[in-house]
C-alpha positions in Angstrom: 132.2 23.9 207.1 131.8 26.7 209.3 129.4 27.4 212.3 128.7 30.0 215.1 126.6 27.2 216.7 124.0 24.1 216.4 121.0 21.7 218.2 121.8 18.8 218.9 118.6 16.4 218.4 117.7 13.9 221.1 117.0 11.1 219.4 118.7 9.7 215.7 117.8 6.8 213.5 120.6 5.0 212.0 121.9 6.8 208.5 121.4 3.4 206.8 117.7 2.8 208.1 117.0 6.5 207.0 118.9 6.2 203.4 119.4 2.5 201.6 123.5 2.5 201.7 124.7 -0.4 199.3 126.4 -3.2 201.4 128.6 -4.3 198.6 132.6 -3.7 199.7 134.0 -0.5 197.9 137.1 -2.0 197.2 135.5 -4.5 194.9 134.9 -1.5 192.5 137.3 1.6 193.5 141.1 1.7 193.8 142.0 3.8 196.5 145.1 6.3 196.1 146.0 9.5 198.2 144.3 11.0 200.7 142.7 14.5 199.8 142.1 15.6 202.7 140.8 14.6 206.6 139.2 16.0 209.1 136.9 15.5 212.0 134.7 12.7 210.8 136.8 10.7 208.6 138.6 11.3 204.5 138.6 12.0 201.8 140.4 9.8 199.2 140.9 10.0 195.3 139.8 7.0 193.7 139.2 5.2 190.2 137.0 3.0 189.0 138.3 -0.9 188.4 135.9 -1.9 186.0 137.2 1.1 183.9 140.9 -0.2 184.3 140.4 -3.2 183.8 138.2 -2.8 180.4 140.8 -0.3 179.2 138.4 2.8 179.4 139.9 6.3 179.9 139.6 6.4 184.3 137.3 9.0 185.7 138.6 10.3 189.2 136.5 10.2 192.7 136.9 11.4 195.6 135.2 9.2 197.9 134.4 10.7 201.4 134.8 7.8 204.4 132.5 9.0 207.2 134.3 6.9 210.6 130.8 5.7 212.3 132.7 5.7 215.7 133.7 9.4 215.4 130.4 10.9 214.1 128.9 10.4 217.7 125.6 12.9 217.7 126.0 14.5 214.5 125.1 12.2 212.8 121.8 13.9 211.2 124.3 16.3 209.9 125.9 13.8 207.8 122.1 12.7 207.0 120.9 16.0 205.8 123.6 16.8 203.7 123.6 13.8 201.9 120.0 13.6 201.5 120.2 17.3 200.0 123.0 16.3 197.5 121.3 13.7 196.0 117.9 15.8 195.1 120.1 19.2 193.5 121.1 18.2 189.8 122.4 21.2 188.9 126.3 21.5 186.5 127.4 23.8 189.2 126.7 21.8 192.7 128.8 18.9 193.9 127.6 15.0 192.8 127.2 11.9 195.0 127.4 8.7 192.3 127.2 6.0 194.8 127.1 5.3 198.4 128.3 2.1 200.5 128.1 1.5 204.0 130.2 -1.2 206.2 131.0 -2.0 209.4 133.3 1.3 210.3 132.2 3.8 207.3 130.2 5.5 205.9 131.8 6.2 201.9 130.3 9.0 199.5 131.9 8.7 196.2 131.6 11.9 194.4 132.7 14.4 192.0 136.2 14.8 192.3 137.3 18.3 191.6 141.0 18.6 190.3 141.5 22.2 190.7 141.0 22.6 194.5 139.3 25.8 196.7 138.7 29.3 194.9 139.9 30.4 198.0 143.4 29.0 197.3 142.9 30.0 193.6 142.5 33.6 194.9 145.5 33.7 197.2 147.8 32.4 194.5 146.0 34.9 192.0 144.8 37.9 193.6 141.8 39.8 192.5 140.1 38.6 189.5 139.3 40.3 186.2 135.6 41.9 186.0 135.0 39.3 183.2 136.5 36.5 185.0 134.6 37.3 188.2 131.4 37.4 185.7 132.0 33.8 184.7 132.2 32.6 188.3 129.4 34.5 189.6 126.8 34.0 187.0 127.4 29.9 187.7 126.8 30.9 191.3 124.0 33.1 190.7 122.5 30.0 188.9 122.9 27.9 191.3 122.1 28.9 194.5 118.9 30.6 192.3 118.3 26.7 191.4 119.2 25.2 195.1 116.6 28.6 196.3 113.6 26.8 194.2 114.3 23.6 196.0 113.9 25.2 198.7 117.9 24.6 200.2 119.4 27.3 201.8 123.2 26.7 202.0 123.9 29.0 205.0 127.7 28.7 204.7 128.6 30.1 200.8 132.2 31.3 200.9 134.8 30.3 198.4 136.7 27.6 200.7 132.9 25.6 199.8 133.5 26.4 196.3 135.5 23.8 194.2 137.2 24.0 190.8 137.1 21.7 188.4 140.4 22.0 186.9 143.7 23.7 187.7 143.7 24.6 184.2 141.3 27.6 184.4 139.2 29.8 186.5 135.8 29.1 185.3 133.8 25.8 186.3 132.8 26.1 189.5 131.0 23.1 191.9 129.4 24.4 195.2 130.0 21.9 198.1 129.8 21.1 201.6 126.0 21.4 202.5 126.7 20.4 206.4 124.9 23.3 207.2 122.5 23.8 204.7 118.4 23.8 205.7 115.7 22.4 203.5 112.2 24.4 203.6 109.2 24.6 201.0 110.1 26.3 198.3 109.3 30.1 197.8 106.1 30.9 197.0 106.1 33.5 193.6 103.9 35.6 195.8 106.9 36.6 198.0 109.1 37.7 194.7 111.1 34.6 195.0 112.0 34.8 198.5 111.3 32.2 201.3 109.5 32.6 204.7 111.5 34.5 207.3 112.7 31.9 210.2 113.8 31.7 213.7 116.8 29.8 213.0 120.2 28.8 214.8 122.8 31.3 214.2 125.4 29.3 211.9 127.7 30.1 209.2 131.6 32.0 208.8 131.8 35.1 210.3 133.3 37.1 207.6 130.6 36.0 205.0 127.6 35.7 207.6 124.6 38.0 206.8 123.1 40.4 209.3 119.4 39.0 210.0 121.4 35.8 210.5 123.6 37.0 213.8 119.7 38.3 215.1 118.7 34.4 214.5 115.9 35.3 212.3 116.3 34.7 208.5 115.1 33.3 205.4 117.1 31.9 202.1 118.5 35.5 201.3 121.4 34.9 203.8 123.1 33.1 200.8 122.9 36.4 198.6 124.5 38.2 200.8 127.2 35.9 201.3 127.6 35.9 197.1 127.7 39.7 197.6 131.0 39.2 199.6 132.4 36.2 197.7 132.2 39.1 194.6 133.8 41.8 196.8 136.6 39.1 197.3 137.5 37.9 194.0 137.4 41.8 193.0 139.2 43.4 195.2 141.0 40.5 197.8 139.3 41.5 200.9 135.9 40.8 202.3 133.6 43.7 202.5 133.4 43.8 206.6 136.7 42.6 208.8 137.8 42.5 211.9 140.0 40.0 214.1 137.2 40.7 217.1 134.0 38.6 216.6 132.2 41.4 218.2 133.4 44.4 216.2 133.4 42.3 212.9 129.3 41.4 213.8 128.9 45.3 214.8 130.6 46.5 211.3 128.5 43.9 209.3 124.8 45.2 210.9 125.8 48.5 210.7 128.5 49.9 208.3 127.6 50.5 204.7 129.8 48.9 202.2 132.7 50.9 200.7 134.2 51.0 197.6 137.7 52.7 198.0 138.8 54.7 195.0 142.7 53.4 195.2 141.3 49.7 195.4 137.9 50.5 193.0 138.1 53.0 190.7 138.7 50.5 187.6 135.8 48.3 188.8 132.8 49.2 186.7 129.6 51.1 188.2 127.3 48.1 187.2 130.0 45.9 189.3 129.1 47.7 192.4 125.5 48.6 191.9 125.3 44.9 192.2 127.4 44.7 195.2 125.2 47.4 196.9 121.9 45.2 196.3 123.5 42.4 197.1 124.8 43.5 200.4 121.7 45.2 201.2 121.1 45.0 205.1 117.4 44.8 204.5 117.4 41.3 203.7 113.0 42.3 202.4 115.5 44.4 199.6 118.5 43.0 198.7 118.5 41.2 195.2 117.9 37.8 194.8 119.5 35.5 192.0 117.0 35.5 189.7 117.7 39.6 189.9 121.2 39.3 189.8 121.1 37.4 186.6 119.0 40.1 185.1 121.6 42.4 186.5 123.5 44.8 183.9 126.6 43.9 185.1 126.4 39.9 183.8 124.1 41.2 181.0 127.3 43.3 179.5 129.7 40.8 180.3 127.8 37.7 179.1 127.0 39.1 176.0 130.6 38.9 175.3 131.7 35.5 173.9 132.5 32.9 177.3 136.1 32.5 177.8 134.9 29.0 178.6 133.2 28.7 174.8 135.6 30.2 172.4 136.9 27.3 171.5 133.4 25.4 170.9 131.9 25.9 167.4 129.1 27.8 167.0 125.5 26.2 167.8 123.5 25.8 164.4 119.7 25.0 163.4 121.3 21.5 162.6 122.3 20.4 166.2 119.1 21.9 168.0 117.0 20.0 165.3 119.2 16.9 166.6 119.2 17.7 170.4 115.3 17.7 170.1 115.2 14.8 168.5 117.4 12.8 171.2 115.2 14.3 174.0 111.5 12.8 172.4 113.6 9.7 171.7 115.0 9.7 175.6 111.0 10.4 176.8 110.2 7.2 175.3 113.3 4.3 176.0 112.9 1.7 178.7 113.6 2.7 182.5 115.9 0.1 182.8 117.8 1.6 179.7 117.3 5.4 181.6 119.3 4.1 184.6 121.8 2.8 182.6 122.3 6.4 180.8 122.6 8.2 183.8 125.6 5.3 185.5 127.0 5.8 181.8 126.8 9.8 182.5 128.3 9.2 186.1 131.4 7.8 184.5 132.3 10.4 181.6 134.6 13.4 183.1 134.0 16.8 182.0 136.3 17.4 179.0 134.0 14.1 177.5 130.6 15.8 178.1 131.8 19.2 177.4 130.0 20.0 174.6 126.7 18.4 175.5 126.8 20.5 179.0 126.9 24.1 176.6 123.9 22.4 174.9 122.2 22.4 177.9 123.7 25.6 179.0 121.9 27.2 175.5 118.6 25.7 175.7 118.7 26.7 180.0 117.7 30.6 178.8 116.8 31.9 182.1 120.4 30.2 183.8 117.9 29.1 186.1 119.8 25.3 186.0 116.4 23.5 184.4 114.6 23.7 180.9 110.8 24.7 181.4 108.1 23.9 179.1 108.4 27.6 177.7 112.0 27.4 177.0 111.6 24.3 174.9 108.6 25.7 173.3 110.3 28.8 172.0 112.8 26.1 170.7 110.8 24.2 169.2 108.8 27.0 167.4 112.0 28.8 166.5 113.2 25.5 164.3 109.5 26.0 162.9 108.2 22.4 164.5 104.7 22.1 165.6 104.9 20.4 168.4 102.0 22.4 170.9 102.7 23.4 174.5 100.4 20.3 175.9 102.8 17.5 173.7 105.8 19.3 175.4 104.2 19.2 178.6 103.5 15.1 178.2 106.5 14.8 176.7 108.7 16.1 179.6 106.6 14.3 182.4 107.8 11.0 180.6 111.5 12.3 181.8 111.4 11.9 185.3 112.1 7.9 186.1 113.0 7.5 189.6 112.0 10.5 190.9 112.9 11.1 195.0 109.8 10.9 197.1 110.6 14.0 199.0 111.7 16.0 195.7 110.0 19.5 196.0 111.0 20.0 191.8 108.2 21.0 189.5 108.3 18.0 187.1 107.5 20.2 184.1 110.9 21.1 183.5 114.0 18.9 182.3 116.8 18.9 184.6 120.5 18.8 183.8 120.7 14.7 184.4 118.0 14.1 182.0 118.9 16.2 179.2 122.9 15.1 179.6 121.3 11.2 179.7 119.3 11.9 176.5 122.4 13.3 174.4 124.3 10.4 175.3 121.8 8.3 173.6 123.8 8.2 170.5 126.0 5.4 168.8 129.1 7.3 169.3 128.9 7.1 172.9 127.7 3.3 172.8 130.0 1.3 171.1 131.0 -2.7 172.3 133.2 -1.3 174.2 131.8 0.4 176.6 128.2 -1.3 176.9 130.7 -4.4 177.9 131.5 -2.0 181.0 127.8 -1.0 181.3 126.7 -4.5 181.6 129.6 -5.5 184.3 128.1 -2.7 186.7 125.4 -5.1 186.9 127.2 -8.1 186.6 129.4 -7.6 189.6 129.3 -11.5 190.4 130.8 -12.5 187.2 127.9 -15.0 186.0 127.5 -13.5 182.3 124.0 -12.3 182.6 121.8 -9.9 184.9 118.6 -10.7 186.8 116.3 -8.5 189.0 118.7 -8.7 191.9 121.3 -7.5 190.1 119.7 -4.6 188.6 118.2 -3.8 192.0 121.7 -3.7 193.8 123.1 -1.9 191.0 120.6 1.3 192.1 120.9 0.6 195.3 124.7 1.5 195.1 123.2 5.0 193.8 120.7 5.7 196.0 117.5 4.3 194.6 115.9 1.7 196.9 113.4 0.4 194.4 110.3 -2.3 195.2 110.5 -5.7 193.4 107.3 -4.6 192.5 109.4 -1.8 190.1 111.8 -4.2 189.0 109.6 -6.6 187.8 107.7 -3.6 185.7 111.0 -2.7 184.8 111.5 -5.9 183.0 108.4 -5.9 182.2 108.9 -3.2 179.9 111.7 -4.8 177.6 108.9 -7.8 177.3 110.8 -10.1 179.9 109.6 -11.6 183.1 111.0 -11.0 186.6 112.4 -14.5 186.4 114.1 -14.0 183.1 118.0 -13.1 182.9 119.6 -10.8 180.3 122.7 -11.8 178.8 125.2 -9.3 177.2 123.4 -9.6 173.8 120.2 -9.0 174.9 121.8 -6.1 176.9 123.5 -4.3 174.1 119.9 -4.7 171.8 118.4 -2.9 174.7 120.9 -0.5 175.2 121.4 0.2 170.7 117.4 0.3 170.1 116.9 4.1 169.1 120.3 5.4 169.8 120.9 7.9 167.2 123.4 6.5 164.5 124.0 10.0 162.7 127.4 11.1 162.7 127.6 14.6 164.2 131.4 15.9 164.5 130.2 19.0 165.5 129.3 17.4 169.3 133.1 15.8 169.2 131.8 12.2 169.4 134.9 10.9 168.2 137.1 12.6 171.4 134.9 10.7 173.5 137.5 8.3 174.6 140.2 10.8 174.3 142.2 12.2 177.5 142.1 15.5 178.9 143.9 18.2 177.8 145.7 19.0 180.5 152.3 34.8 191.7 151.1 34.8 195.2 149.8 37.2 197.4 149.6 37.0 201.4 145.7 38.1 201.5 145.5 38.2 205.2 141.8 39.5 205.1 140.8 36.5 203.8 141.9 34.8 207.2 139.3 34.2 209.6 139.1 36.2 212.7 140.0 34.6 215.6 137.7 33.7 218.2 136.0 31.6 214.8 133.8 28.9 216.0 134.2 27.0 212.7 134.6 23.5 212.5 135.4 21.6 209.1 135.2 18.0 207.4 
């Protein structure tokens, strides 16, 4: 992560007092292998799961970040505010934490492990991107940070060595990371056309993609359009907008040049490509575009319309699989909590290529690319299938989603987020066979003994962040008609797990590839390097 500077706080409770870390040893349930990467605080390792091995199960990868307790010294509340900001987004285009464990030297994240490395390498190796590549990229972006905006989370360090790929295969799905630096505020008020409250603020970021209200210390979330605005100058033309190996001139040139658009360079980039750029880059941070604009924007309008290189190989959606889709999400609404969390560990452990097609159902019913589905969305659904469901059964319907829910979340819970409608698809047959509900039931079942109680459940979300009351637990159990002191053997776990999964067969969602693996010139961009004089520092 970058930064031109930061506070250190007095005082700092312990990480584990502030966040329940599971106490369980790691190495019970992932296999270490290579290290990814290291850095001032620790590692980063890949990692599988064992239960998966061992059951036979196609092996998700990890990367699991070990945070060394006696190198963190005071910044600590770093490490504390990014992970507490992680685990509220749910959003298909920002970085996941699964679990977290804690011992007597580390701290370990496991998370979403990202095969295809930085854009920023993808870029040197590549060069400038295609306008409709670029369009791909930057609409995901646009969507996210628009979502991560409403959260009220301003990243305040966007640049594309924070932005990962999923696969080395293509250009196209893109997972924002490192939130280090990244500031949690109420959310924008409507009132203020999306935008948050202006701030006094520490003066942090990369130089090359810093905005200019943030180098006066006084800014609010629209520092992270700006920095989009040069991330799309990048992957179009290999440069950043504003350069210069002096900190000085470089901060001078980005409060007080206007953005240029060589002919040489541009002059086969469209004129909607750098009308966008212009807003974007707008030095008036009370004018320049926000997401929401941008997303509006002709430029992704006219190349969006086009068919997604990421789709064409998807079959068209049909009446027939909306019909279905709603279906699974009133059934989801309505199935035990206890059978919720299992969903979403089940989700956790399904790598992209196996949730592929349920992600461009989300992607279809999420109009506005806004990373949720409101009320309205659904019903203009619902309506268009001609089902009569009113706005108010919607409404109750949707509230039923949110099991769980963060105490601090600032989310408006009349909207499905991406979890929730993934968890809800998966509630089919196809997805649930012996199989895998054997390795379901042996996340619980850690100690071996053949059946689950209240402890074990408990434990079993602690290890993903959910410190829940026995009080919760025992209306957990409650629910499924058994009493806190009752146990739940792998019969009575795979009833619970089969009641109202949809048995339909639906080839058209690729059910039966479930199981199935994964399909599986350079350029010396020296104005991507970072001036010297940098005060970054990185994990």
């Amino acid at each position: 992560m970058g930064i031109c500077g930061s506070k250190v706080r007095s005082k700092h409770a312990k990480l584990s007092e502030i966040r329940k870390f599971s106490k369980l040893n790691i190495h019970q349930f992932y296999r270490f292998s290579q290290i990814l990467g290291s850095g001032s605080f620790g590692t980063v390792k890949l990692a599988f799961s064992m239960e998966q091995e061992k059951n036979g199960l196609e092996t998700k990868s990890y990367a699991v970040k070990s945070i060394d307790k006696h190198r963190i010294g005071n910044r600590l509340h770093l490490i504390q505010r990014e992970l507490e900001i992680l685990i509220q987004l749910d959003h298909p285009n920002i970085i996941r934490v699964y679990e977290t464990f804690e011992d007597l030297r580390y701290y370990h994240f496991v998370m979403e492990y990202c095969r295809g490395g930085e854009l920023f390498e993808r870029i040197v190796k590549k060069g400038v991107f295609s306008e409709r590549r670029c369009c791909i990229i930057m609409k995901q972006l646009f969507s996210a940070v628009h979502y991560m905006h409403q959260q009220g989370v301003t990243h305040r360090d966007l640049k594309p060595e924070n932005l990962m790929l999923v696969s080395p295969d293509d250009d196209f799905d893109i997972r924002i990371i490192d939130f280090g630096l990244s500031k949690k505020y109420p959310p924008p008020q409507s009132t203020n056309q999306g935008r948050s409250q202006v701030r006094q603020q520490t003066k942090v970021g990369t130089p090359i993609y810093v905005a200019p209200e943030v180098l006066l210390g006084k800014y609010s979330q629209t520092c992270d359009e700006w920095s989009l605005g040069c991330i799309m100058y990048v992957l179009l033309c290999g440069e950043p907008p504003f350069f210069s190996n002096n900190i000085k001139i470089l901060e001078d040139k980005i409060q007080n040049k206007e953005v240029q658009f060589n002919e040489k360079v541009w002059g086969q980039i469209s004129n909607d490509a750098k009308q966008l750029l212009i807003k974007l880059l707008d030095k008036n941070p009370k004018k320049r575009i926000t997401c929401a604009q941008a997303l509006q924007s002709q430029w992704i309008y006219y190349n969006t319309t086009q068919i997604s290189l990421r789709m064409e190989s998807i079959p068209n959606n049909n009446e027939h699989e909306n019909e279905k889709t709603i279906r699974l999400l009133k059934t989801y609404a309505n199935i035990s909590k206890l059978k919720k969390g299992t969903l979403n560990i089940l989700l956790n452990q399904l790598n992209e290529s196996q949730i592929q097609s349920l992600r461009l159902k989300f992607e279809e019913f999420d109009r506005d690319n806004n990373g949720t589905i409101s009320v309205k969305e659904m019903t203009k659904i619902i309506k268009q299938l001609g089902l009569t469901d009113t706005e108010k059964e919607i409404q109750e319907l949707i509230q039923k989603f949110h099991i769980l829910k963060k105490s601090n979340s600032s989310i408006d819970d009349l909207s499905i987020h991406y979890s929730e409608f993934m968890m809800a698809l998966l509630n089919q047959q196809q997805y649930l066979n012996e199989e895998r509900i054997w390795g379901l039931f042996k996340q619980f079942d850690i100690e071996n003994k053949n059946y689950i109680t209240t402890t074990d459940v408990k434990r079993a979300f602690e290890r993903r962040g959910k410190s829940l009351s026995t009080i919760k637990i025992d209306m957990m159990f409650k629910e499924i008609s058994l009493n806190s002191q009752d146990q739940i053997d792998f019969q009575r776990f795979q009833d619970i797990m089969l009641a109202d999964s949809l048995k339909t067969q639906d080839d058209d969602l690729d059910m039966n590839n479930i199981y199935k693996a994964p399909t599986n010139n350079s350029q010396n961009l020296i104005h991507l390097n970072q001036p010297k004089g940098d005060f970054n520092f990185g994990f």
